[in-house]
Backbone and ligand atoms as CSV (ligand in chain L), in Angstrom:
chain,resi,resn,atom,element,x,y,z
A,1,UNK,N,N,12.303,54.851,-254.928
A,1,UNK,CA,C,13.599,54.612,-255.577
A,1,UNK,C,C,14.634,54.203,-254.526
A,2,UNK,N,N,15.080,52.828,-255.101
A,2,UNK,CA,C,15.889,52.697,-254.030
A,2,UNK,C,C,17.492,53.443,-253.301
A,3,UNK,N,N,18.184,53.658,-254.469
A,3,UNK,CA,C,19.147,54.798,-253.939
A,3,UNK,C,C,18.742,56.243,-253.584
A,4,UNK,N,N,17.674,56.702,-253.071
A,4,UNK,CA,C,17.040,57.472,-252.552
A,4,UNK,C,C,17.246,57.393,-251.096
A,5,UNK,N,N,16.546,56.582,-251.301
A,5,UNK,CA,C,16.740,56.110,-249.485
A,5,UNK,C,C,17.902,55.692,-248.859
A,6,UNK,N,N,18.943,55.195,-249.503
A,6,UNK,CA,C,20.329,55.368,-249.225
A,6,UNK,C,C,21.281,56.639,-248.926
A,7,UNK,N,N,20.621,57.559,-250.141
A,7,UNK,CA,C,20.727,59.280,-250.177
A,7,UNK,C,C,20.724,59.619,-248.702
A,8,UNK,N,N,19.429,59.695,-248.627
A,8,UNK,CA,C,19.013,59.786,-247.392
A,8,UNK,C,C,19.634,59.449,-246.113
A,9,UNK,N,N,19.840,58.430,-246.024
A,9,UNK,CA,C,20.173,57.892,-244.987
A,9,UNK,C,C,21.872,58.039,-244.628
A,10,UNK,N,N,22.562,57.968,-245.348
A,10,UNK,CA,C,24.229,58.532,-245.987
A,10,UNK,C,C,23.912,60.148,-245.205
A,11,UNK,N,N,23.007,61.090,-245.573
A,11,UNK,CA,C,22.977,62.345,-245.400
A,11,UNK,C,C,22.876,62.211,-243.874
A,12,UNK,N,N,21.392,61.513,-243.677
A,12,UNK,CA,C,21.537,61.502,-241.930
A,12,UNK,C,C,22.261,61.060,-241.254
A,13,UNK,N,N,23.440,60.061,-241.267
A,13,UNK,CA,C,24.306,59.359,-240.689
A,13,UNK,C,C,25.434,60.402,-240.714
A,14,UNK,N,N,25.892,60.761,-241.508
A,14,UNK,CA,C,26.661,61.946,-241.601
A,14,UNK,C,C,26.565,63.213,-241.085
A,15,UNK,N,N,25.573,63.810,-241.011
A,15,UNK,CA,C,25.101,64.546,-240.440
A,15,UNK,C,C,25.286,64.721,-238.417
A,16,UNK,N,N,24.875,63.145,-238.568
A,16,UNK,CA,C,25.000,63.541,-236.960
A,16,UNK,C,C,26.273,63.221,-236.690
A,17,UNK,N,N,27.621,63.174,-237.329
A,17,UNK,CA,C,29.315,63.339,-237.088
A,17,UNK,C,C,29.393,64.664,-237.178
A,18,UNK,N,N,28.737,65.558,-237.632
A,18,UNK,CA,C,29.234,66.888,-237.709
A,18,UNK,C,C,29.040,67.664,-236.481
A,19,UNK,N,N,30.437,68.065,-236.015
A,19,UNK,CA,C,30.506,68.904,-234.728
A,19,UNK,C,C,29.482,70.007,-235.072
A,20,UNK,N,N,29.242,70.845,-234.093
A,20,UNK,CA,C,28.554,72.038,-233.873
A,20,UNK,C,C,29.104,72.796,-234.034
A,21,UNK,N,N,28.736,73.903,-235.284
A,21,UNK,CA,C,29.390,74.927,-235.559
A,21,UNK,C,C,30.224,74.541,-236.758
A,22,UNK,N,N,29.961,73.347,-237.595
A,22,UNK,CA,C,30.533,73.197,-238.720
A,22,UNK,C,C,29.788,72.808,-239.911
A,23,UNK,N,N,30.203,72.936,-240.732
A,23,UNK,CA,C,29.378,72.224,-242.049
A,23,UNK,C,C,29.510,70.852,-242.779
A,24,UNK,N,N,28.855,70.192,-243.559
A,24,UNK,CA,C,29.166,68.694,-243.806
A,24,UNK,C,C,29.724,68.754,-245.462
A,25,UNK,N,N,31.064,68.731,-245.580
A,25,UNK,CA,C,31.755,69.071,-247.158
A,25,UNK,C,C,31.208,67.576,-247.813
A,26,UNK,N,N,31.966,66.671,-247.255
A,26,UNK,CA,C,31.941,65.255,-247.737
A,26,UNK,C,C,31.645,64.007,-247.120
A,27,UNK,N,N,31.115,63.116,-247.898
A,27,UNK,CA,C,31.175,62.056,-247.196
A,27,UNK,C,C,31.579,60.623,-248.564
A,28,UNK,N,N,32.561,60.265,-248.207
A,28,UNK,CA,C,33.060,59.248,-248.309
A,28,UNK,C,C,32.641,57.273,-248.482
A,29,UNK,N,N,32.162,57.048,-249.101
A,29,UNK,CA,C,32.373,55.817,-249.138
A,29,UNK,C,C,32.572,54.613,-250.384
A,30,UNK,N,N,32.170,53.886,-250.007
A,30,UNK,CA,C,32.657,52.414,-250.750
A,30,UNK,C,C,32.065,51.630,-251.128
A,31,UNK,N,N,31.794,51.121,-252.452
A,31,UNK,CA,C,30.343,50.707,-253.224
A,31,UNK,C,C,31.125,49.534,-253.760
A,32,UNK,N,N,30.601,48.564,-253.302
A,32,UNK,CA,C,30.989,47.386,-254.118
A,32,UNK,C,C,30.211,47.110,-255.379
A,33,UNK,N,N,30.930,46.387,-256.362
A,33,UNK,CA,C,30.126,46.069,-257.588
A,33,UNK,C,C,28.505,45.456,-257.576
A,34,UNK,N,N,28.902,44.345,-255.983
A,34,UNK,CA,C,27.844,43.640,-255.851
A,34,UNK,C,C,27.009,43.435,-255.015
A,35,UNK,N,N,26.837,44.887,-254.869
A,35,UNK,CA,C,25.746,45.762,-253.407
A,35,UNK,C,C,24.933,45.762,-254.321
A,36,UNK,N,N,24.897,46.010,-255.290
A,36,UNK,CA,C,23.568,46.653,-256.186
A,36,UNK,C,C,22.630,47.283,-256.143
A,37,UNK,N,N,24.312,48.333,-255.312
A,37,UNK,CA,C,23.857,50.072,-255.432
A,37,UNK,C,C,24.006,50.442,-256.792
A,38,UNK,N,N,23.674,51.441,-257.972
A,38,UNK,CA,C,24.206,52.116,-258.891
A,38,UNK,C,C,24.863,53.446,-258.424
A,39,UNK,N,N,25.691,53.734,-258.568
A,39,UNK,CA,C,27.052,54.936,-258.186
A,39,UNK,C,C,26.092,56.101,-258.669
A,40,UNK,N,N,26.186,56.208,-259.877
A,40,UNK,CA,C,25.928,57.015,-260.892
A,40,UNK,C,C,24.570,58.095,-260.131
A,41,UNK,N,N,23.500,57.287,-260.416
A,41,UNK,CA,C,22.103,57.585,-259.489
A,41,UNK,C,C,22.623,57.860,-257.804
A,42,UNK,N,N,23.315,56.972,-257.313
A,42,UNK,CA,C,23.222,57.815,-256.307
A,42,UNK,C,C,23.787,58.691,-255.848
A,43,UNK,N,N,25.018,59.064,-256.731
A,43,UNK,CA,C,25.468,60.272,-256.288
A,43,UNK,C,C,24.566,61.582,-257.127
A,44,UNK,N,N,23.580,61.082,-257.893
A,44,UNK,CA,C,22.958,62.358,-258.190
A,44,UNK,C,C,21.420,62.838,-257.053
A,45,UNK,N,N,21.383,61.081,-256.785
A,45,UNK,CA,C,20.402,61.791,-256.030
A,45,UNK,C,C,21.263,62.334,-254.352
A,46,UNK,N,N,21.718,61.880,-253.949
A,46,UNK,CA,C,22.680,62.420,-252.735
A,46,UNK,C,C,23.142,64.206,-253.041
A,47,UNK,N,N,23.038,64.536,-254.374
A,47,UNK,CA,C,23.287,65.852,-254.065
A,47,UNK,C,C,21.879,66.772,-253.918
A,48,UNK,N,N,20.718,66.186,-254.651
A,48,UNK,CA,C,19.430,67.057,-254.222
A,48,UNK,C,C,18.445,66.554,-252.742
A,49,UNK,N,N,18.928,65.583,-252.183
A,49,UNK,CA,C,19.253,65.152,-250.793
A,49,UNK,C,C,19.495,65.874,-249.673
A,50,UNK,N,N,21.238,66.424,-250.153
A,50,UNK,CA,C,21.831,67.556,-249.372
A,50,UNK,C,C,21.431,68.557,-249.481
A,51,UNK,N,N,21.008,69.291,-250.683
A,51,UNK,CA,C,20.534,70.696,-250.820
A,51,UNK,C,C,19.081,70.783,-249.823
A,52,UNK,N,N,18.491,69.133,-249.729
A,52,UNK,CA,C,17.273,69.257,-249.157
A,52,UNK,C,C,17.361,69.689,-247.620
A,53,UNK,N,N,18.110,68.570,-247.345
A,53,UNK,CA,C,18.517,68.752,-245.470
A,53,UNK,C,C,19.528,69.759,-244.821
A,54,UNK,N,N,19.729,70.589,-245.780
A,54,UNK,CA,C,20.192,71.913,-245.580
A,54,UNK,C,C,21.618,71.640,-245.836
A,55,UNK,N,N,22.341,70.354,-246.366
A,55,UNK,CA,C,23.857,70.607,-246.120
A,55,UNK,C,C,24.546,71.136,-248.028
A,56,UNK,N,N,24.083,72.036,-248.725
A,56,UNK,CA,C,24.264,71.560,-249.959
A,56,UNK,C,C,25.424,71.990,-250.560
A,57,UNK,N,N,27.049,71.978,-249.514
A,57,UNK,CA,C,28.541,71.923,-249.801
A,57,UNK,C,C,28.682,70.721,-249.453
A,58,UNK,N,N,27.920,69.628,-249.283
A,58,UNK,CA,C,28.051,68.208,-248.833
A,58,UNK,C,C,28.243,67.498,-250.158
A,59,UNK,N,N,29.530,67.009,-250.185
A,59,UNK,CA,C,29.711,66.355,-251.659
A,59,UNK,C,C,29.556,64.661,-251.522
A,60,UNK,N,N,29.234,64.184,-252.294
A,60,UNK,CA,C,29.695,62.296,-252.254
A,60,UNK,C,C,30.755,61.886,-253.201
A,61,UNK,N,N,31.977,61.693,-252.520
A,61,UNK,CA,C,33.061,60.681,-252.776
A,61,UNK,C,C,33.022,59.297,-252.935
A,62,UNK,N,N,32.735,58.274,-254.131
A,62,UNK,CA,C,32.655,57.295,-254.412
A,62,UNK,C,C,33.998,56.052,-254.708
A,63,UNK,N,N,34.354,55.872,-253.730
A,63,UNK,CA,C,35.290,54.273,-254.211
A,63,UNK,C,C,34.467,53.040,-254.696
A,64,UNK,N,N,34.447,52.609,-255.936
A,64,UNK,CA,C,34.198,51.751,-256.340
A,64,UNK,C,C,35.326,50.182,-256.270
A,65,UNK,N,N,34.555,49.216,-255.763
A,65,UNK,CA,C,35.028,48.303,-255.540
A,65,UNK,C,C,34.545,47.066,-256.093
A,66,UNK,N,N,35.662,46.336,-257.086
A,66,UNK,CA,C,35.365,45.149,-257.943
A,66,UNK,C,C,35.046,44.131,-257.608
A,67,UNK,N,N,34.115,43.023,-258.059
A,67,UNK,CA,C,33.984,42.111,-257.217
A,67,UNK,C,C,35.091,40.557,-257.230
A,68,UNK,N,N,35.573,40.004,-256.618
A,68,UNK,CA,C,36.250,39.199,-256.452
A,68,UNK,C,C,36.118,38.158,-256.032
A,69,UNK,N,N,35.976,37.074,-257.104
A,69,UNK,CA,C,35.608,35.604,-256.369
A,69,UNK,C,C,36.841,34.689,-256.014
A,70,UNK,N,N,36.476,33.683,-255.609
A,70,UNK,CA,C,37.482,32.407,-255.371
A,70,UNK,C,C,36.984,31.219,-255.667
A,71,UNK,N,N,37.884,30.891,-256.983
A,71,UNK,CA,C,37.015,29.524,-257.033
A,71,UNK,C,C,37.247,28.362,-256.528
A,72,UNK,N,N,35.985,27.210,-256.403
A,72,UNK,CA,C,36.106,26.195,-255.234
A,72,UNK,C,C,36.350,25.594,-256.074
A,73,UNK,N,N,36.748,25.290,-257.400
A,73,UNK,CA,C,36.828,23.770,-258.333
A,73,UNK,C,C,38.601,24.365,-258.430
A,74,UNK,N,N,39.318,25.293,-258.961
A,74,UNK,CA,C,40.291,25.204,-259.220
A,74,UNK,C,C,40.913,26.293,-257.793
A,75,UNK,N,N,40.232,26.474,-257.090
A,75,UNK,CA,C,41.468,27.015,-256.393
A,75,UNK,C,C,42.015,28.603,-256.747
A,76,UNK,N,N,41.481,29.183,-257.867
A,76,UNK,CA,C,41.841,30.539,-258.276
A,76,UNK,C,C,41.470,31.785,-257.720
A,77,UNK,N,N,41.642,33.056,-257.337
A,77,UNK,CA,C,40.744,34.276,-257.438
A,77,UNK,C,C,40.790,34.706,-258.826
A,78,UNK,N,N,39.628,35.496,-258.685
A,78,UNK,CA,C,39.008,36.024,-259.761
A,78,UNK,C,C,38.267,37.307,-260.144
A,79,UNK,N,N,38.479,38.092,-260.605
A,79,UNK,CA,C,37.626,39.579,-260.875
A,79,UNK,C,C,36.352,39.629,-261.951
A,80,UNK,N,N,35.435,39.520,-261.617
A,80,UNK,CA,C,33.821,39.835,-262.730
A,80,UNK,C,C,32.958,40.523,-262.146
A,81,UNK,N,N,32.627,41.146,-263.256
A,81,UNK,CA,C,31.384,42.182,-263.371
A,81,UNK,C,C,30.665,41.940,-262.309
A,82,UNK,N,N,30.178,40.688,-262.694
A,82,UNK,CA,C,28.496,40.353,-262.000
A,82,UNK,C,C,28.842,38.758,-261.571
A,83,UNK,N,N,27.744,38.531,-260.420
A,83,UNK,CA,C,27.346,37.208,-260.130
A,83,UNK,C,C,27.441,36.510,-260.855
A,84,UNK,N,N,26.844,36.279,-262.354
A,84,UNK,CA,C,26.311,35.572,-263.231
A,84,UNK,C,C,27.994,34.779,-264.346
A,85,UNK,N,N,29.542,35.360,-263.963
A,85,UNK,CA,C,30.133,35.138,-264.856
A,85,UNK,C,C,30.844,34.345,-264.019
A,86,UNK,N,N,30.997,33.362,-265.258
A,86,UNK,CA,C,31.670,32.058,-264.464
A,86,UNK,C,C,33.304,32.301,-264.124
A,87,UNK,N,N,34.273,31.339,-263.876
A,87,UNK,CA,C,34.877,31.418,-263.406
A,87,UNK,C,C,35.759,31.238,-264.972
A,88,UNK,N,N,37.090,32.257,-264.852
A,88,UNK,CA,C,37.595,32.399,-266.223
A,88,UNK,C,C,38.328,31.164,-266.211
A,89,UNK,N,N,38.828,30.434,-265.865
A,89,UNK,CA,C,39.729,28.946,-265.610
A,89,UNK,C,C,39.739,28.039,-266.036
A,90,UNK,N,N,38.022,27.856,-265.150
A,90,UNK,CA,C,37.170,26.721,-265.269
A,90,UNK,C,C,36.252,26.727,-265.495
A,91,UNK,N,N,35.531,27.780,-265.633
A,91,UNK,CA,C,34.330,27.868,-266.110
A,91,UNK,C,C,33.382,27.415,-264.802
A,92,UNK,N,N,33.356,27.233,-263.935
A,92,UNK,CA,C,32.931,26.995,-262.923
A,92,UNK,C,C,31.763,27.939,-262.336
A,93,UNK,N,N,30.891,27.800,-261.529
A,93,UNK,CA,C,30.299,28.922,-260.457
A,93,UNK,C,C,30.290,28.264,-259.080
A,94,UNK,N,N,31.356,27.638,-258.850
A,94,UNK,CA,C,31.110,27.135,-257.461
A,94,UNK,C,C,32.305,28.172,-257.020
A,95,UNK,N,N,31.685,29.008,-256.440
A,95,UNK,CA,C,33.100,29.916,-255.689
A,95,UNK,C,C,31.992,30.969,-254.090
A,96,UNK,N,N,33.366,31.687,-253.684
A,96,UNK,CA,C,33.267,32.319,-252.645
A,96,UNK,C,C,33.265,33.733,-253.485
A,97,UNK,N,N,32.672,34.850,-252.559
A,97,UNK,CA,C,32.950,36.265,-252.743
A,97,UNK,C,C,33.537,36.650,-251.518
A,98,UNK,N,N,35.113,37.199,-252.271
A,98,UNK,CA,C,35.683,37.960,-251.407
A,98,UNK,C,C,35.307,38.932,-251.423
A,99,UNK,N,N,35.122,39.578,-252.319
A,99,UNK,CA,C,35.007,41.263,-252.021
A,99,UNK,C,C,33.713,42.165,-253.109
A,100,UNK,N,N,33.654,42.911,-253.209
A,100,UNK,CA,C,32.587,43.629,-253.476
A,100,UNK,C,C,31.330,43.717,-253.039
A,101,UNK,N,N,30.747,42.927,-252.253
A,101,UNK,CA,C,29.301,42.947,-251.823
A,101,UNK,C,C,29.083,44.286,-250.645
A,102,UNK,N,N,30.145,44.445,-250.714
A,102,UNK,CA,C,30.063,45.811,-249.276
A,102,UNK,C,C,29.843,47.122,-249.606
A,103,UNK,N,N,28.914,48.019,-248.715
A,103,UNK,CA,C,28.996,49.220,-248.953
A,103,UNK,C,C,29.245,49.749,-247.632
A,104,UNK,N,N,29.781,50.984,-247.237
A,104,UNK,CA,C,30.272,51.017,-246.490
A,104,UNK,C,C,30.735,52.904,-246.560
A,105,UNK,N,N,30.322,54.036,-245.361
A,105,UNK,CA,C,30.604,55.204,-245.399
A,105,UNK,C,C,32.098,54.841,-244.778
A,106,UNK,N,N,32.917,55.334,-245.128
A,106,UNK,CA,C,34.677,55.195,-244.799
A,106,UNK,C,C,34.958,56.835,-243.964
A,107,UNK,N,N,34.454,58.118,-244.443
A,107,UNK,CA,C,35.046,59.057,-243.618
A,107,UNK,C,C,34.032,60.156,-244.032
A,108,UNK,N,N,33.930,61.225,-243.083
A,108,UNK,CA,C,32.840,62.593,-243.996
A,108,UNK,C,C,34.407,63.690,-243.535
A,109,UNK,N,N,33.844,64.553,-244.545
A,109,UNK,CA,C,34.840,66.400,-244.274
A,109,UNK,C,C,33.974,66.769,-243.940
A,110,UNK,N,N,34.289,67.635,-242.683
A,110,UNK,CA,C,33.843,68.450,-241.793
A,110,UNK,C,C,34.384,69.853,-242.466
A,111,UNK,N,N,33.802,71.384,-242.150
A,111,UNK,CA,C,34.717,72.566,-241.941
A,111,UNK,C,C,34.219,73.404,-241.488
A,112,UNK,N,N,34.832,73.918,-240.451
A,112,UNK,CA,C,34.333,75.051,-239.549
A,112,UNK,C,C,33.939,76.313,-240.138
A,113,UNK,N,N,32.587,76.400,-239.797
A,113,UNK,CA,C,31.710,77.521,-239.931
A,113,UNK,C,C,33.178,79.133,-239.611
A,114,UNK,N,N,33.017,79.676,-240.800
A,114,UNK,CA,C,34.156,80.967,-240.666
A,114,UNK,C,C,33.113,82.399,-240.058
A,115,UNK,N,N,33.397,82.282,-238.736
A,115,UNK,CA,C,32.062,83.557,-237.904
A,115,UNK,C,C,33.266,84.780,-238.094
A,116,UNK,N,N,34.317,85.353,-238.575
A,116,UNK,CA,C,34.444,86.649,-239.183
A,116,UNK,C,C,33.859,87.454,-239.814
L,1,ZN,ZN,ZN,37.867,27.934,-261.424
């Protein structure tokens, strides 16, 4: 499964930011529409992930990010779902993607182990 291995890998990358002597609360990132990651799945599998690799107060924080084209016939930006929708204007598919294709960890919470 492929957001499995993303799970995964999110957990280990994170993991090794965590100082010594603390625990891994969160980790943070940024899912574009047109990574074609699914959110949903992977934040469920990211939590039996964490429980696996011992961190399981390790939460996943999801920013979802829309995708945004530019079109090359009229000159417009544009917001759609998916690849597949033309350009609302012109009807066009000759365009650029500005944005959404990225995924991207942005920050993890750390918190110090309480030895009282
Ligand atoms: Zn257009």
């Amino acid at each position: 499964m492929h957001e499995l291995s993303i799970a995964s890998s999110l957990i280990e990358t994170a993991a090794n930011h965590v100082p010594e002597g603390n625990t891994l609360q969160g980790v943070h990132i940024t899912v574009g529409d047109l990574s074609g990651i699914c959110a949903e799945s992977l934040d469920f599998c990211f939590s039996i992930v964490a429980r696996e690799k011992g961190h399981p107060s390790a939460r996943l924080i999801i920013t979802p990010i829309p995708a945004r084209f530019h079109c090359r016939m009229c000159l417009k930006d544009y917001e759609a779902a998916s690849v597949y929708h033309t350009c609302p204007f012109c009807e066009s598919l000759e365009r650029d993607i500005l944005e959404g294709d990225r995924f991207t960890i942005d920050a993890i919470d750390v918190e110090e182990i309480n030895h009282v």
